[in-house]
C-alpha positions as CSV (number, residue, x, y, z in Angstrom):
1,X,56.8,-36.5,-104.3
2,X,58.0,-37.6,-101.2
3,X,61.6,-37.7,-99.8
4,X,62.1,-40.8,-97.7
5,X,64.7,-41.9,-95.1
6,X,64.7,-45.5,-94.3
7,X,66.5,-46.2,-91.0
8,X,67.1,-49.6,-89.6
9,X,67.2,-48.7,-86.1
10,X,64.8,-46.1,-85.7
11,X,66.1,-42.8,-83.8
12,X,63.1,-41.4,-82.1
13,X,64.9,-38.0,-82.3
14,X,65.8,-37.5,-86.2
15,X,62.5,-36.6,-87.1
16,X,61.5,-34.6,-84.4
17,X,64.8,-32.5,-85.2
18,X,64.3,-31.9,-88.8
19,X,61.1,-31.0,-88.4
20,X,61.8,-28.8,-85.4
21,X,64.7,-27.2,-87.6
22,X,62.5,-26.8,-90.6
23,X,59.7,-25.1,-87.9
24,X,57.4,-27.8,-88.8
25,X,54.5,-29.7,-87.2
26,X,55.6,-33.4,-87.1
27,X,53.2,-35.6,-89.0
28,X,52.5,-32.8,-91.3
29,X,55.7,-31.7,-93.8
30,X,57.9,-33.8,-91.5
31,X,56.5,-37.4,-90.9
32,X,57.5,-40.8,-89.7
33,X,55.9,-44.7,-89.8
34,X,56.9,-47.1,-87.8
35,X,55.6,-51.0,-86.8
36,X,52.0,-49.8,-86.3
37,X,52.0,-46.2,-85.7
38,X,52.0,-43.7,-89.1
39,X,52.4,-39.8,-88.4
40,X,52.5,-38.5,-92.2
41,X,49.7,-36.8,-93.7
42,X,49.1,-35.4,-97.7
43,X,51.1,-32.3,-96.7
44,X,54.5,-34.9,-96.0
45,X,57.6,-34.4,-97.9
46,X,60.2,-36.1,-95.3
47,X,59.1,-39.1,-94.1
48,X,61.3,-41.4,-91.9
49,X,60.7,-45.0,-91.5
50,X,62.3,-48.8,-90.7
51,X,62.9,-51.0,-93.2
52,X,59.9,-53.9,-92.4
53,X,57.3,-50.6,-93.2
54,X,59.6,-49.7,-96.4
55,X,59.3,-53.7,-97.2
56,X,55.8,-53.3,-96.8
57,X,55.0,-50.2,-98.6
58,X,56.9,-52.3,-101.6
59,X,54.4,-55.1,-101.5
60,X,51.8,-52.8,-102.3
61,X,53.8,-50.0,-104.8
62,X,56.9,-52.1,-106.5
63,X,58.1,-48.9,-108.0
64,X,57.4,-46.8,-104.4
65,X,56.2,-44.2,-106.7
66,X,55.5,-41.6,-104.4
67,X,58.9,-41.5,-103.5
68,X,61.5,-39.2,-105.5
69,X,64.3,-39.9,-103.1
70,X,65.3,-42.3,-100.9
71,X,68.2,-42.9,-98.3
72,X,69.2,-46.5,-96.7
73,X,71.2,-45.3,-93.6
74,X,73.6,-47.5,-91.7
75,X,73.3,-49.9,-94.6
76,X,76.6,-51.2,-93.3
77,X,74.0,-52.9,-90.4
78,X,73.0,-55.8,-92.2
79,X,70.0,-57.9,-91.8
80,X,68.0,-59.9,-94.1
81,X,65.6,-56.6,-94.4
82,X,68.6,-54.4,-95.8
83,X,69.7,-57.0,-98.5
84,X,66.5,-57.2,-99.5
85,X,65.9,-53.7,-99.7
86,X,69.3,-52.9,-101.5
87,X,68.1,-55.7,-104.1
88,X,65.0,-53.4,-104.2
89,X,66.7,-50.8,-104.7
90,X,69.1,-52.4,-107.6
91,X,65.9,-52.6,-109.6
92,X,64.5,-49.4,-109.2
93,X,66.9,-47.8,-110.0
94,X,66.8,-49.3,-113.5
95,X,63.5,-49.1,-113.8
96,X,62.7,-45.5,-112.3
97,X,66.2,-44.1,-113.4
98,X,65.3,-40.4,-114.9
99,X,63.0,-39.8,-111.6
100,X,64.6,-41.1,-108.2
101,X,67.6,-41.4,-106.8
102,X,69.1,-43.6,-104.4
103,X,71.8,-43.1,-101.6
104,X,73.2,-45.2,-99.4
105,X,74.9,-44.0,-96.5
106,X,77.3,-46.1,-94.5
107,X,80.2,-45.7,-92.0
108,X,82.2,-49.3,-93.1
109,X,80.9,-50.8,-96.6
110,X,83.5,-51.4,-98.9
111,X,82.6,-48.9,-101.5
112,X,84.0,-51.0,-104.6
113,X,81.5,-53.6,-103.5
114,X,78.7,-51.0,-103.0
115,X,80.3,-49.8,-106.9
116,X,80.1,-52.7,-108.7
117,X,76.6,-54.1,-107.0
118,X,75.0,-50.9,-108.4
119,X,76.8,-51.3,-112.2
120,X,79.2,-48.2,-111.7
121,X,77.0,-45.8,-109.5
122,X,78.8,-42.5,-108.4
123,X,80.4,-42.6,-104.8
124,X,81.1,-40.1,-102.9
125,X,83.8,-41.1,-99.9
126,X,83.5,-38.6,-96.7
127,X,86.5,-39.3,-94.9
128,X,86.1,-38.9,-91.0
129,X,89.0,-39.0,-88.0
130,X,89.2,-42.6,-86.4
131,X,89.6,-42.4,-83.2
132,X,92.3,-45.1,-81.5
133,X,90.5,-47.7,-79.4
134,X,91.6,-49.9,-76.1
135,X,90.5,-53.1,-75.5
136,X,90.2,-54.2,-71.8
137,X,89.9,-58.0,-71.0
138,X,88.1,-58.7,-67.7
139,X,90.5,-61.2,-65.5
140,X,86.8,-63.0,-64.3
141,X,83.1,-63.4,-65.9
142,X,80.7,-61.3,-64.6
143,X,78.8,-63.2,-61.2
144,X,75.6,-62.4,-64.0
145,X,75.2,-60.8,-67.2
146,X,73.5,-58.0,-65.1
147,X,76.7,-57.3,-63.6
148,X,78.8,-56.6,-66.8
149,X,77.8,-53.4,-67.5
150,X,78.2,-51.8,-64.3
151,X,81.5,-53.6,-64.5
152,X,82.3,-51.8,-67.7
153,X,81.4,-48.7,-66.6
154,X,83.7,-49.0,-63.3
155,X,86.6,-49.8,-65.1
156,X,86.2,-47.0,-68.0
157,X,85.7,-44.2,-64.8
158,X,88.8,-45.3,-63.4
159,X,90.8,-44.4,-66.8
């Protein structure tokens, strides 16, 4: 069985790490699939991927029965694709409940909501330093939107 990561944005470096740490060739134990590009092969175990290929691999295997585990990161990202999938995911979890598990991984979801969604699933809370942030208003718009950033990065050097 395969253990999958979905990522909404996906990190071009993730995969090549793990499979790097793992001494791996990527596409073989270590794979990924994105828009129209699939480097995964029999021999894949981790296999990375967005959540419109996840969405598609569910039109064509409901249960994603190749899959033992899988992980929705930055679920706290919402689009329409991540409700969708964590609807998916509600109902495989009833269905294939003795042979995968699910986990969610977010930096901001309200975990009672997350809870309650999933009918009393187990949480676990990771609690991380926050870090105070300033907020600096610009006196004038930007001349063009081209000009913000640079702008931005002026004014954070001079801190």
């Amino acid at each position: 069985m395969h253990f999958l990561s979905y990522v909404k944005k996906f990190n071009c470096f993730a995969h090549r790490r793990v499979a790097h740490e793992l001494g791996v060739q990527l596409g073989e134990e270590v794979g990924y699939a994105i828009h129209f590009e699939d480097q995964t092969s029999d021999k894949t175990h981790i296999k990375y991927l967005t959540d419109g290929c996840l969405l598609r691999e569910n039109l064509s295997d409901p249960e994603l029965k190749q899959y033992s585990v899988i992980i929705l990161d930055e679920a706290h990202e919402r689009s329409l694709n991540t409700d969708i999938l964590l609807g998916l995911m509600k109902r495989l979890v009833r269905v294939r409940h003795l042979d995968l598990r699910v986990i969610i991984t977010s930096a901001t979801l309200d975990g009672a909501k997350v809870l309650n969604f999933f009918s009393d699933c187990p949480i676990l809370a990771v609690p991380g330093k926050l870090f105070p942030v300033e907020i600096f208003y610009s006196s004038e718009p930007p001349k063009t939107i081209l000009n913000l950033p640079c702008k931005v990065l002026l004014v954070s050097m001079q801190l």
